[in-house]
Structures are given as C-alpha cells and as structure tokens.
PAZAPA-4460 file (N, C-alpha, C; in steps of 0.05 Angstrom, whole numbers, plus 32768, in hexadecimal, padded with zeros to 4 digits):
% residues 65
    n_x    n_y    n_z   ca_x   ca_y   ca_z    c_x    c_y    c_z   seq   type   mol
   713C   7E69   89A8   7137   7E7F   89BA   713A   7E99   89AA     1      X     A
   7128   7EA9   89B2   7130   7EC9   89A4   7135   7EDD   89BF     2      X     A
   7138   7EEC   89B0   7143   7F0D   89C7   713B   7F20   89BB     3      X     A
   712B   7F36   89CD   7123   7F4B   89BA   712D   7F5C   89D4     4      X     A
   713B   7F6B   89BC   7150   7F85   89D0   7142   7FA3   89C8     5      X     A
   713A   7FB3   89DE   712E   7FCC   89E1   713C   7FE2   89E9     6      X     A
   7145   7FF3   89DF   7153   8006   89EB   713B   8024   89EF     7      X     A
   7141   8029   8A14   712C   8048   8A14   713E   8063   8A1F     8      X     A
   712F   806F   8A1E   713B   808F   8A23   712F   8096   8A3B     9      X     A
   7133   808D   8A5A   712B   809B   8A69   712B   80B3   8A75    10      X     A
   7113   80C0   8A83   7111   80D6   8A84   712C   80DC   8A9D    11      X     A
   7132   8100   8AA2   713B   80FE   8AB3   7138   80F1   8ADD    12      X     A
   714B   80E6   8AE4   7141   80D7   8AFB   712A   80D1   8B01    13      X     A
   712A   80BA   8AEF   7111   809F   8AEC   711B   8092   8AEE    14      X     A
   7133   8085   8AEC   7146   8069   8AF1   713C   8057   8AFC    15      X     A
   7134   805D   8B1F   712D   804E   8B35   710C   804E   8B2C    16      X     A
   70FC   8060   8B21   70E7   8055   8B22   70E0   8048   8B07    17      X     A
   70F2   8043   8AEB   70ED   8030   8AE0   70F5   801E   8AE9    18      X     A
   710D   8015   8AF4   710C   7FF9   8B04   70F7   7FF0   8B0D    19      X     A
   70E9   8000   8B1F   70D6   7FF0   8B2E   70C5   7FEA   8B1E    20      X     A
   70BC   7FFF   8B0D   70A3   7FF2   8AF7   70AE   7FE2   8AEA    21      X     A
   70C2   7FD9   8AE0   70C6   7FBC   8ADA   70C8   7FA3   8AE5    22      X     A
   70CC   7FAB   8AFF   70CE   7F8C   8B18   70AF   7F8C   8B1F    23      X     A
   70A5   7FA9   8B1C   7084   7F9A   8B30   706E   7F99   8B1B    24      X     A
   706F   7FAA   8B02   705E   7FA5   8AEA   7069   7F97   8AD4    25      X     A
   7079   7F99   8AC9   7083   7F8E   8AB3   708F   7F76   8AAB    26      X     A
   7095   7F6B   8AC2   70A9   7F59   8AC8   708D   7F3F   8AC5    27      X     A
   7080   7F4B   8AD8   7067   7F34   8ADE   7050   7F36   8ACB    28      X     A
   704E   7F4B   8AC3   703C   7F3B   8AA6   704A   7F38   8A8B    29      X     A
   7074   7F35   8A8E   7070   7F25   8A78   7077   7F01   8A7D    30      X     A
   7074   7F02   8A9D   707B   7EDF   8A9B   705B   7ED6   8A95    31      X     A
   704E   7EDF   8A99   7033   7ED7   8A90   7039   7ECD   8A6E    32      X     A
   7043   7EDC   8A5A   7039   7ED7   8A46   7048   7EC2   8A3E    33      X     A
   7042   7EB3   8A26   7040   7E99   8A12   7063   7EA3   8A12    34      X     A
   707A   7E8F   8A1A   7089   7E93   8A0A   70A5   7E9F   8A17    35      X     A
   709E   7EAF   8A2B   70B3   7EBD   8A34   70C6   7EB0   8A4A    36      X     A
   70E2   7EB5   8A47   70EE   7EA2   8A56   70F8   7EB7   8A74    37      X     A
   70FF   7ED1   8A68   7118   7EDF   8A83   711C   7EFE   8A73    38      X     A
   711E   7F12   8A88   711B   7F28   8A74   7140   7F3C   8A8D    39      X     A
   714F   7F45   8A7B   715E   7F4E   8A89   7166   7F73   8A79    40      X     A
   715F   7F82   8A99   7165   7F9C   8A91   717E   7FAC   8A96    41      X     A
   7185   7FC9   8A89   71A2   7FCC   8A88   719B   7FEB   8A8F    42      X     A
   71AB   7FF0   8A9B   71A0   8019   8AA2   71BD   8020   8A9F    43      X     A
   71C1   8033   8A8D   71DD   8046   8A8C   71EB   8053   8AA9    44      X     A
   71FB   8057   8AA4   7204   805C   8AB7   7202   807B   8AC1    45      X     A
   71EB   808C   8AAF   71E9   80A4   8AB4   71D5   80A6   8AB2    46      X     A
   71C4   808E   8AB3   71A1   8089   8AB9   7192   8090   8A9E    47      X     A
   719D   8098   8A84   7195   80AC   8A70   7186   8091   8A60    48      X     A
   7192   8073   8A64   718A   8061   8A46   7181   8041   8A58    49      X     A
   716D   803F   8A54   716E   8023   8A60   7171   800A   8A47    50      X     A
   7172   7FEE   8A44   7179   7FDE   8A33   716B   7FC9   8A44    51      X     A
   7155   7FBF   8A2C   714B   7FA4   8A3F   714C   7F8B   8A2A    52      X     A
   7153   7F79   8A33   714F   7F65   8A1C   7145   7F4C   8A30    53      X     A
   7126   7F4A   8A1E   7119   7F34   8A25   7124   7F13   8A11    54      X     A
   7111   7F04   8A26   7127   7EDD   8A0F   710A   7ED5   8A11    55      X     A
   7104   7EC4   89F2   70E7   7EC5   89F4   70F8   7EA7   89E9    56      X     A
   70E1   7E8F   89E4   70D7   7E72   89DF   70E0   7E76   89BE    57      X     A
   70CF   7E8E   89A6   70CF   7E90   898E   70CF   7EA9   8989    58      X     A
   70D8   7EB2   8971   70D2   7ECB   8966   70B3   7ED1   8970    59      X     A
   70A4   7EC0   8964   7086   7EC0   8966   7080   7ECE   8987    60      X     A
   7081   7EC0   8995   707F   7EBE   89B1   7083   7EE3   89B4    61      X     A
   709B   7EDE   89B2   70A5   7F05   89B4   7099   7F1C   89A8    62      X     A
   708B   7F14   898C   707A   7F20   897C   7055   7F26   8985    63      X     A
   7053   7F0B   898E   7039   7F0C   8995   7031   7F1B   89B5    64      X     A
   704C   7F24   89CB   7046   7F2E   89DB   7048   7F4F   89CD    65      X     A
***
C-alpha cells in the first residue's frame, strides 16, 4: 500500500466549501481510478491548512492518477 500526503493553504472561510468539493467531486472521481483504496481529510482547527492523505494499491497507482 502507499499514501500520498498533501498539505493546502486554504483561502479565508472556504473550509465548508472545500469539504463539499471533496465529498461531491473529488471523492468520486478518485474511486473511479486504477488503484485507490480510501482517501481521509484533516482541516485545522482555524480552517487556515487542510491535510489529505490518500491509500492507493502501488506507488504506481498513486502516480498515474
């Protein structure tokens, strides 16, 4: 299994609407791809940094999305 960990800088109060773009876009086209197992996100507690780390099948897998 691999993990590829992302760290972003969200804008101010976007919190709630990156969530959603991750449950209703992001979420669903990456179970589509070759490879991916479960993707889990992390929002600071002052909304400033989100942390996502996806679990892919292979390095490969994680690379090629």
């Amino acid at each position: 299994m691999f993990t590829r960990h992302v760290i972003m800088q969200l804008k101010a109060n976007s919190a709630a609407e990156f969530t959603r773009t991750v449950e209703k876009e992001v979420l669903p086209m990456l179970r589509k791809q070759k490879g991916f197992r479960d993707e889990i996100t992390f929002i600071s507690t002052d909304d400033s940094e989100a942390i996502a780390n996806s679990f892919w099948e292979t390095k490969e897998d994680a690379e090629a999305y």
